[in-house]
C-alpha atoms as a printed R data frame, in Angstrom:
    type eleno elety resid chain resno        x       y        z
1   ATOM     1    CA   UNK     A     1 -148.224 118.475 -133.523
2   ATOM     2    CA   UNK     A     2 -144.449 118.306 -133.303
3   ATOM     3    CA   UNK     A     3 -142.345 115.527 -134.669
4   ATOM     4    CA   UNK     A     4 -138.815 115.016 -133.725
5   ATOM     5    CA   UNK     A     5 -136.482 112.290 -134.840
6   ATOM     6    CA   UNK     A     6 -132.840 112.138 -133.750
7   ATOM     7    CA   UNK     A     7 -130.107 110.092 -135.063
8   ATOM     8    CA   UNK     A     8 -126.599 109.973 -135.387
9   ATOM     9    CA   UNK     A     9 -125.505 108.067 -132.363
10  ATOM    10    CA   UNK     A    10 -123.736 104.953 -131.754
11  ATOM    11    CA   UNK     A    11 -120.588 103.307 -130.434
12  ATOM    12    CA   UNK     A    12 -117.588 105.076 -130.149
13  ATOM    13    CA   UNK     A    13 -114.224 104.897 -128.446
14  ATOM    14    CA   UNK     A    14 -112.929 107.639 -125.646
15  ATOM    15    CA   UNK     A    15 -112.195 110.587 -127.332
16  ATOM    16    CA   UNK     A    16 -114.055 110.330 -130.545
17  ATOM    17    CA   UNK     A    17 -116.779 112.371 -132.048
18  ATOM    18    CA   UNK     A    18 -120.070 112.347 -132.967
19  ATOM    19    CA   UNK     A    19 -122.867 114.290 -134.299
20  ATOM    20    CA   UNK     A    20 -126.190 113.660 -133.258
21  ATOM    21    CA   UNK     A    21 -129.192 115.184 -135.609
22  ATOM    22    CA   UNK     A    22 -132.804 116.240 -134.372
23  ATOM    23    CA   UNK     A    23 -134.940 116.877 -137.408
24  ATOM    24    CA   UNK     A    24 -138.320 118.568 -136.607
25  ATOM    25    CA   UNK     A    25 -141.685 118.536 -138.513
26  ATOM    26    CA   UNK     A    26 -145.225 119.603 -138.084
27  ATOM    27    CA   UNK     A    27 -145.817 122.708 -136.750
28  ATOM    28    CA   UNK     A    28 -143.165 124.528 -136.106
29  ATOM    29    CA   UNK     A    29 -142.042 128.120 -136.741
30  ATOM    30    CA   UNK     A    30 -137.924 127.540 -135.895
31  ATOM    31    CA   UNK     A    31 -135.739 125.468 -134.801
32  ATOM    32    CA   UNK     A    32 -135.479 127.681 -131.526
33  ATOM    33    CA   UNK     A    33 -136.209 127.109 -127.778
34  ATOM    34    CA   UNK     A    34 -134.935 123.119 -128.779
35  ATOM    35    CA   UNK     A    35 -133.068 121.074 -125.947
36  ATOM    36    CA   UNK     A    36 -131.332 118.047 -126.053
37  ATOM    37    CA   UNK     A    37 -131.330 115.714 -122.975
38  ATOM    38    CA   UNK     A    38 -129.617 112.521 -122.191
39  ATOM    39    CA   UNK     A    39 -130.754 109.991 -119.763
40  ATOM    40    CA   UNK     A    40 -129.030 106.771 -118.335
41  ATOM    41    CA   UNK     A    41 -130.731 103.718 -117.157
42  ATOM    42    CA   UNK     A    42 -131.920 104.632 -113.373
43  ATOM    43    CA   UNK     A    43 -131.485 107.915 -113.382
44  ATOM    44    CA   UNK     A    44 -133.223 111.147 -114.561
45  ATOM    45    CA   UNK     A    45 -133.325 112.699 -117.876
46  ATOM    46    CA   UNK     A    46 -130.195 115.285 -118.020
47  ATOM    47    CA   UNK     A    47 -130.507 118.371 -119.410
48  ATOM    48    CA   UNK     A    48 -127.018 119.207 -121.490
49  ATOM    49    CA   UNK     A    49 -127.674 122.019 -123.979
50  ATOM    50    CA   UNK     A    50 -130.677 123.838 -126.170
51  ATOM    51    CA   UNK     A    51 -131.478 126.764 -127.892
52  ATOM    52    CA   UNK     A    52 -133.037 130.012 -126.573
53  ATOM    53    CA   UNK     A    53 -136.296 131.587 -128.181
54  ATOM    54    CA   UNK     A    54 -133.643 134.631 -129.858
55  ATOM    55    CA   UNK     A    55 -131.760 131.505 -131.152
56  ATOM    56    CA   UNK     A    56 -129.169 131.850 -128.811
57  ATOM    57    CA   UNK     A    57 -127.175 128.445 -127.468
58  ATOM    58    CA   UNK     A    58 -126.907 127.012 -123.681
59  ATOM    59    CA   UNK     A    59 -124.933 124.542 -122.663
60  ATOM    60    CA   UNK     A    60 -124.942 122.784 -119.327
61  ATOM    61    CA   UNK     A    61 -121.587 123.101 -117.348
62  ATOM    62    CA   UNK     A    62 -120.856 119.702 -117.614
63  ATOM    63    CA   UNK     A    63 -120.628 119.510 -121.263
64  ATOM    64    CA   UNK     A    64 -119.147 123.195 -122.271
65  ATOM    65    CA   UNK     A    65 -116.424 122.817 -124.408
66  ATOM    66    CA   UNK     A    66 -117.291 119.452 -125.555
67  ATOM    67    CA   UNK     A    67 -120.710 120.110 -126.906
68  ATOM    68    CA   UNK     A    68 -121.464 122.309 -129.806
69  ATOM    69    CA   UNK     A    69 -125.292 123.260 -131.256
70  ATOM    70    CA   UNK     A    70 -125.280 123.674 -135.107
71  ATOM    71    CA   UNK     A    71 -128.517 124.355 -136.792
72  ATOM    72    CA   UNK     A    72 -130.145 123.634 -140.508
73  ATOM    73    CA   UNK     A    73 -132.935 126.485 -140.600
74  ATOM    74    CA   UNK     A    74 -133.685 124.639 -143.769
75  ATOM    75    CA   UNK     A    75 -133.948 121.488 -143.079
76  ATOM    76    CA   UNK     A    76 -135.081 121.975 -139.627
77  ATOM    77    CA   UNK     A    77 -132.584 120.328 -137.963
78  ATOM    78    CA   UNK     A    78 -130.336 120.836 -134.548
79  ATOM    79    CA   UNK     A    79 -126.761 119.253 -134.411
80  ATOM    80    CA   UNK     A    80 -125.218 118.209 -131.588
81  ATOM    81    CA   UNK     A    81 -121.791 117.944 -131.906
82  ATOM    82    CA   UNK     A    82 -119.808 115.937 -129.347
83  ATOM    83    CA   UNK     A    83 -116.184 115.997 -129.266
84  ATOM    84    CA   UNK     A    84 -113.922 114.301 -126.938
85  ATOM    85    CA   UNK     A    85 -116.152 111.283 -125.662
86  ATOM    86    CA   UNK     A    86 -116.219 109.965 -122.120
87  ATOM    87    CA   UNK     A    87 -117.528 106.612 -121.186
88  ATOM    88    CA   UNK     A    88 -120.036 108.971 -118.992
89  ATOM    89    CA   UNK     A    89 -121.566 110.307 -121.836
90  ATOM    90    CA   UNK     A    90 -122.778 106.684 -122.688
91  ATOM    91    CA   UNK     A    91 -126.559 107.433 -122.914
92  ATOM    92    CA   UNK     A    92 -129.509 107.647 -124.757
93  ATOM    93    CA   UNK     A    93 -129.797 111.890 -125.927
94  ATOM    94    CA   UNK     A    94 -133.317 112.860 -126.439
95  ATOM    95    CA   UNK     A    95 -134.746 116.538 -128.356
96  ATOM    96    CA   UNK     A    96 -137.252 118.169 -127.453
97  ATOM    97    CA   UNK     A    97 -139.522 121.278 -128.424
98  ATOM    98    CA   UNK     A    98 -143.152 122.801 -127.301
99  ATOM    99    CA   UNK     A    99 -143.649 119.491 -124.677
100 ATOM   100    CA   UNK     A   100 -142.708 117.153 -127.794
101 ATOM   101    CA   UNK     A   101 -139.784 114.299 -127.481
102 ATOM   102    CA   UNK     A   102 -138.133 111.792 -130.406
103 ATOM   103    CA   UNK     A   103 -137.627 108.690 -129.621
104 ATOM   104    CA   UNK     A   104 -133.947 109.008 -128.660
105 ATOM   105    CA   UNK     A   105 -130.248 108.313 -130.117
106 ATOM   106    CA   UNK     A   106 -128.105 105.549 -127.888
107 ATOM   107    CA   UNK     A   107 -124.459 107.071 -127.821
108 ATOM   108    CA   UNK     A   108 -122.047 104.463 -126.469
109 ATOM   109    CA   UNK     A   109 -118.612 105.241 -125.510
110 ATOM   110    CA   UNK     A   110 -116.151 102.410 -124.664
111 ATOM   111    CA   UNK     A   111 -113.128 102.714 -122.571
C-alpha cells in the first residue's frame, strides 16, 4: 500500500504563494510518476502537473509558469509550489501515485 498525505494549503489573497506538500509512505520506490490534481465542487478532478517515471516534470497549460514541482527524495515528498494565486485556483489539490490518493489540501484564494 501507498500512503499520501498533503498539506500546506489554505487561504490566501490574489497573488500570493503557497506550497503544498505530498509526503508518501509504504511501498514506494520514488517519488516519480506522482500527480497532483485539483477538483472544485461540481466539477471533475483537474489534472495540473506530476512527475514522469525518468523524474521528469509536466505541467498542465493552464498552470505553466505558475506552478513549480520540487521534490525531497529523502523525505519522500513532492512540492507544489504556487505562485501568483487566482481566485480560480480556489480548490481542493489532491496527489496521487500507483491508483493511491491523500485526502486533499483546500487552497482558498480571495479576491
Amino acid at each position: 500500500q501507498v500512503q499520501l498525505v498533503e498539506s500546506g494549503g489554505g487561504l490566501v489573497q490574489t497573488g500570493g504563494s503557497l506550497r503544498l506538500s505530498c509526503a508518501a509512505s509504504g511501498k514506494i520506490e520514488s517519488i516519480n510518476a506522482m500527480n497532483w490534481y485539483r477538483q472544485t465542487p461540481g466539477k471533475e478532478r483537474e489534472w495540473v502537473a506530476g512527475t514522469g517515471s525518468d523524474g521528469r516534470t509536466f505541467y498542465a497549460d493552464s498552470v505553466k509558469g505558475r506552478f513549480i514541482l520540487s521534490r525531497d527524495n529523502v523525505k519522500n515528498t513532492l512540492y507544489l509550489h504556487i505562485d501568483n494565486l487566482k481566485p480560480e485556483d480556489t480548490a481542493v489539490y489532491y496527489c496521487t501515485k500507483s491508483g493511491y490518493w491523500g485526502q486533499g489540501t483546500q487552497v482558498t484564494v480571495s479576491s
